[in-house]
C-alpha positions as CSV (number, residue, x, y, z in Angstrom):
1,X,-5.4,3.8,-4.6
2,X,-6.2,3.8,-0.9
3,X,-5.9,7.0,1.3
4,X,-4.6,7.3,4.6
5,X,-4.3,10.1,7.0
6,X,-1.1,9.2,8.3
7,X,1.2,6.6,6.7
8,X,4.3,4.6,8.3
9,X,6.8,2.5,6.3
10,X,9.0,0.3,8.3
11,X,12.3,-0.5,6.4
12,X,14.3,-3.7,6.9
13,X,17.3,-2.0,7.9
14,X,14.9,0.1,11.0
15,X,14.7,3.3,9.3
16,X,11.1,4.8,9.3
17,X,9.2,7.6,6.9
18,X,6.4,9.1,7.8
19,X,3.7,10.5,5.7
20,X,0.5,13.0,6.6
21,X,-2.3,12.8,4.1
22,X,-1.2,10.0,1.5
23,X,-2.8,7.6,-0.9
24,X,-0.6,4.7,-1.5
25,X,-0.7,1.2,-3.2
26,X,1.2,-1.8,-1.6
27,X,2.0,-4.9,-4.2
28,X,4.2,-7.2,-5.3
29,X,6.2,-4.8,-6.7
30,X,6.5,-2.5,-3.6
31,X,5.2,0.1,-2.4
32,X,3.5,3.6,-4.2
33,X,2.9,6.8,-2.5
34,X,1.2,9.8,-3.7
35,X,1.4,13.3,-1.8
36,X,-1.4,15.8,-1.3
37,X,1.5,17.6,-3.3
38,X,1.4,15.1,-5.9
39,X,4.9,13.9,-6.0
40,X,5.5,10.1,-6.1
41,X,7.8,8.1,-4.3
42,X,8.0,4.4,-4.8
43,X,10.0,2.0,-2.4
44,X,11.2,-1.3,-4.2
45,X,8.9,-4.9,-2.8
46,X,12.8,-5.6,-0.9
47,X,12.7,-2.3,1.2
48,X,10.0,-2.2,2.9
49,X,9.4,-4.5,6.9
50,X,6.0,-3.4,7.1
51,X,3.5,-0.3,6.9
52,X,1.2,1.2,9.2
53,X,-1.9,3.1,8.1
54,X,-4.4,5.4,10.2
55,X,-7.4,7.5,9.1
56,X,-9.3,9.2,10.4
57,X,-13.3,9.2,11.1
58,X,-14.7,11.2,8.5
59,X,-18.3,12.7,8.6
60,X,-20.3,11.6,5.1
61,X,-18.2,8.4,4.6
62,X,-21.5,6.0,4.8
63,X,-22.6,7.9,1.9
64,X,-19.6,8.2,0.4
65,X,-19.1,4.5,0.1
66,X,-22.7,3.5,-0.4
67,X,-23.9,2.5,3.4
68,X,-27.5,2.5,3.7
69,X,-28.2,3.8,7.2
């Protein structure tokens, strides 16, 4: 799953949720998303316009992710 800091889903019919500290997967069969809380909401492949993902910088992620300096 990939995390984001802040998470937007666009709907088709213009209504917006937004989400603070999420990981989420996007596929063909629309779109998961997993809250610090751990609750679940899923949003069927024919609801969702678009998404809009920020994170933030984080201090350690080279190493994190294998980076050699």
């Amino acid at each position: 799953m990939l995390r984001a800091d802040e998470l937007t889903v666009v709907h088709h019919d213009d209504t917006v949720h937004r989400f603070t500290d999420v990981r989420y997967t996007l596929s063909r069969r629309g779109l998961r998303v997993v809250l610090a809380t751990g609750e679940e909401i899923l949003f069927a492949q024919h609801d969702v316009l678009t998404t809009h993902v920020q994170t933030a910088a984080r201090t350690g992620a080279r190493e994190e992710y294998g980076i050699a300096a």
